[in-house]
C-alpha positions as a printed NumPy array, in Angstrom:
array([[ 90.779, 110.159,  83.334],
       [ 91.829, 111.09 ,  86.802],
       [ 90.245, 114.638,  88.016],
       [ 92.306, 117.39 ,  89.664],
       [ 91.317, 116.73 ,  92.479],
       [ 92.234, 113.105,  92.634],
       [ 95.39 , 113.589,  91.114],
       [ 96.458, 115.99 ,  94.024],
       [ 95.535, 113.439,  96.464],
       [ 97.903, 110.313,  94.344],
       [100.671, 113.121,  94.246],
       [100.867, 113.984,  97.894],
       [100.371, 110.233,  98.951],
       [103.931, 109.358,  96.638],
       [105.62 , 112.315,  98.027],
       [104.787, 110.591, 101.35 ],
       [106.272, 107.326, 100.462],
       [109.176, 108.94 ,  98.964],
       [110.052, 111.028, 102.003],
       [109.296, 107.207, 104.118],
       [111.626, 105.914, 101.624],
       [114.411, 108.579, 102.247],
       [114.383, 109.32 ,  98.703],
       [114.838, 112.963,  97.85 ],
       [113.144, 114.287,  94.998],
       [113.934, 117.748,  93.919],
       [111.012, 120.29 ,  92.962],
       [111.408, 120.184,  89.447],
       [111.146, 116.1  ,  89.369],
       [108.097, 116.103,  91.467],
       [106.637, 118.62 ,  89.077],
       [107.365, 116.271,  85.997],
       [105.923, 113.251,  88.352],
       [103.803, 111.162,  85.151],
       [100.517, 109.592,  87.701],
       [ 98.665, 107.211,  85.163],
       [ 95.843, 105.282,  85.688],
       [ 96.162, 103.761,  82.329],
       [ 92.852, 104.876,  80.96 ],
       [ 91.002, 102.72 ,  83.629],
       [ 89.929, 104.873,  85.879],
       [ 90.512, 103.359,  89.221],
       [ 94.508, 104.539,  89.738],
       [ 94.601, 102.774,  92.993],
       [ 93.642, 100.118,  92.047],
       [ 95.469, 100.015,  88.329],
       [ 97.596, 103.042,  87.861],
       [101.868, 104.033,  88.338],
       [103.374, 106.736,  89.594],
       [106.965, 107.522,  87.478],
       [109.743, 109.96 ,  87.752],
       [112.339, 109.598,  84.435],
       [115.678, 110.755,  85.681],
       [117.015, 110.324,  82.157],
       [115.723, 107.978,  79.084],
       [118.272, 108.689,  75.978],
       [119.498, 106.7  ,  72.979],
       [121.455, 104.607,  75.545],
       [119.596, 104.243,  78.367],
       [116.771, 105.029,  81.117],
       [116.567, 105.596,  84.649],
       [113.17 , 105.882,  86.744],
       [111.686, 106.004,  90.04 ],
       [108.314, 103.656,  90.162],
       [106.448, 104.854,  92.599],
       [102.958, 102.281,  94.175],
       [100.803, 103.038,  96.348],
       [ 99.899, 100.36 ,  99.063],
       [ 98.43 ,  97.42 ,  96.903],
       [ 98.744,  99.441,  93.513],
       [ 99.327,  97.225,  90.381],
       [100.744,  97.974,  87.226],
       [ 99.4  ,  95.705,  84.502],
       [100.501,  92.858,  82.576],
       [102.71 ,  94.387,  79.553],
       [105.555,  93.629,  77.507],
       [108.513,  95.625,  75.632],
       [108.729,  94.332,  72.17 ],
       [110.689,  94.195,  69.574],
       [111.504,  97.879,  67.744],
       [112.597,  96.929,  65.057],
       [115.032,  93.912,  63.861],
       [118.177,  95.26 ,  65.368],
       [116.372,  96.239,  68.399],
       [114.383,  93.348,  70.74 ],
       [112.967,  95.792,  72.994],
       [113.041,  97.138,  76.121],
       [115.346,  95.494,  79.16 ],
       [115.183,  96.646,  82.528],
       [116.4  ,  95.789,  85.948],
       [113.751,  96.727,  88.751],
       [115.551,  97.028,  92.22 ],
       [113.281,  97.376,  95.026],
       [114.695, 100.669,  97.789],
       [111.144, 100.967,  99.902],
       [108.499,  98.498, 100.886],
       [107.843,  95.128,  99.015],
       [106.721,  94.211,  95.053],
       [105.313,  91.201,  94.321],
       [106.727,  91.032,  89.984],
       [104.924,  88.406,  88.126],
       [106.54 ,  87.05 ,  85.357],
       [106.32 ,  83.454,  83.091],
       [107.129,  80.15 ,  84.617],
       [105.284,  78.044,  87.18 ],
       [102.769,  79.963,  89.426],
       [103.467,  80.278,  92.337],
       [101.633,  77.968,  94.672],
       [101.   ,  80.526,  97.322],
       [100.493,  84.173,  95.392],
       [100.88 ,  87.117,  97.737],
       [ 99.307,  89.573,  94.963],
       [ 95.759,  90.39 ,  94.822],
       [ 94.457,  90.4  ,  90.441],
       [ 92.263,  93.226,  90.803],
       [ 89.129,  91.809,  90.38 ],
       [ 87.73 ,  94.179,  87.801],
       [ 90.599,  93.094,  85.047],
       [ 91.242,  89.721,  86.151],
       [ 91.006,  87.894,  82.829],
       [ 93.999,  90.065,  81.069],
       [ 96.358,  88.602,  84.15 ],
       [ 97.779,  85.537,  82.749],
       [101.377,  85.021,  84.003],
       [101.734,  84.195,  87.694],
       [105.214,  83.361,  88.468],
       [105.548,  85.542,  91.507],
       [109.172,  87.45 ,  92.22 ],
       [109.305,  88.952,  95.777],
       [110.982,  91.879,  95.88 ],
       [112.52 ,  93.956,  99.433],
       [114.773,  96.328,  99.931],
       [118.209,  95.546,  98.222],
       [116.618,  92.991,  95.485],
       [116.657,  93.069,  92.469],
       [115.883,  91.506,  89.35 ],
       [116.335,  92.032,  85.561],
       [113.481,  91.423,  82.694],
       [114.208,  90.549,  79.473],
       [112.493,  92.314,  76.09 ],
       [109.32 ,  90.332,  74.526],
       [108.485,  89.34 ,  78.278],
       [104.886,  89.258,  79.895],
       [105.636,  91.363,  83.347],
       [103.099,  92.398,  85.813],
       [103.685,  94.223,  89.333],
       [102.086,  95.37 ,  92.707],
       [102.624,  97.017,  95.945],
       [102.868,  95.138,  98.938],
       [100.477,  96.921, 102.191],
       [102.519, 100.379, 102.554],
       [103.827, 101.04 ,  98.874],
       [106.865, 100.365,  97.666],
       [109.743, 102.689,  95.216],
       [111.443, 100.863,  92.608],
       [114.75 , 102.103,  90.615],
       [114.243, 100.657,  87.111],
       [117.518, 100.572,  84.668],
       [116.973,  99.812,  81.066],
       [117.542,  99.831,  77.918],
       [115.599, 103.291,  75.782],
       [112.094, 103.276,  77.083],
       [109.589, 104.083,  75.2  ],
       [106.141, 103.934,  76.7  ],
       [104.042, 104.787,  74.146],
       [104.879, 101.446,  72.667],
       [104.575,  98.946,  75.422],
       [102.204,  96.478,  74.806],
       [ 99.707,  95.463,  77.534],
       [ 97.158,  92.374,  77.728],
       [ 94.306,  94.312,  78.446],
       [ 93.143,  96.31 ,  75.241],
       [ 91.448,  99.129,  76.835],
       [ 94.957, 100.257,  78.935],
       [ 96.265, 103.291,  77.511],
       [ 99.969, 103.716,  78.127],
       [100.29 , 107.584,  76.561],
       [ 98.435, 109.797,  74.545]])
């Protein structure tokens, strides 16, 4: 659980890397900012900072927002139901650098750090660099992992519905919602 205190502190640092970005964020967005640390406890380490400009029956737009070196753990959008495979987004990179990790051969020199403390529920390792302008699209059912380069980084995700409350990490002691 992240105190009051703390949770001031992770706000004002992503307003800071929003206003680096050139990003603007109205009031009432900033007030509906979700900062997770996924039931860890260590939100700098493993934690995501989200504002949902719109998820509907259609589709969902976000802002991701990491702090510098921030990782969001490994996880997967499954299958709703038979008609529905899951979640499908599109992560486009507007401020700083990701590294996404997704399955397929490692890569041979990793620019992500596993944080130490979790390391074992970090098993896919094909690393996606992402800048300014990049972009790339995951599909449902797949093992996806992320982090913040050294200043932070914003990401635009597109998708399909989201629906957090039923992602499914590796790690059986995140907590997504609730």
């Amino acid at each position: 659980m992240i105190t009051g205190e703390k949770l001031l502190e992770i706000k004002h640092k992503t307003i800071e890397i929003l206003e680096k970005a050139g990003i603007v964020i109205r009031k009432d967005e900033i007030d509906s900012l979700e900062i997770t640390d996924l039931g860890l406890g260590k939100p700098e380490i493993i934690g995501i900072q989200i504002i949902v400009y719109v998820n509907n029956s259609r589709y969902c737009a976000k802002e991701i927002i990491l702090l510098p070196g921030q990782t969001c753990p490994e996880h997967k959008h499954g299958p709703l139901s038979n008609e529905n495979p899951g979640k499908m987004e599109t992560f486009r990179c507007r401020w700083g650098k990701v590294y996404l990790m997704v399955p397929g051969k490692p890569a041979d020199k990793m620019q992500a750090t596993v944080p130490e403390f979790r390391k074992e529920y970090f098993t896919v390792f094909n690393q996606i660099v992402l800048e300014p302008g990049d972009q790339y699209t995951i599909p449902p059912d797949t093992l996806h992992w992320f982090q913040a380069g050294k200043d932070g980084a914003v990401v635009s995700e597109f998708s399909s519905p989201s629906f957090d409350e039923k992602d499914v990490f590796t790690d059986p002691l995140i907590k997504r919602k609730g």
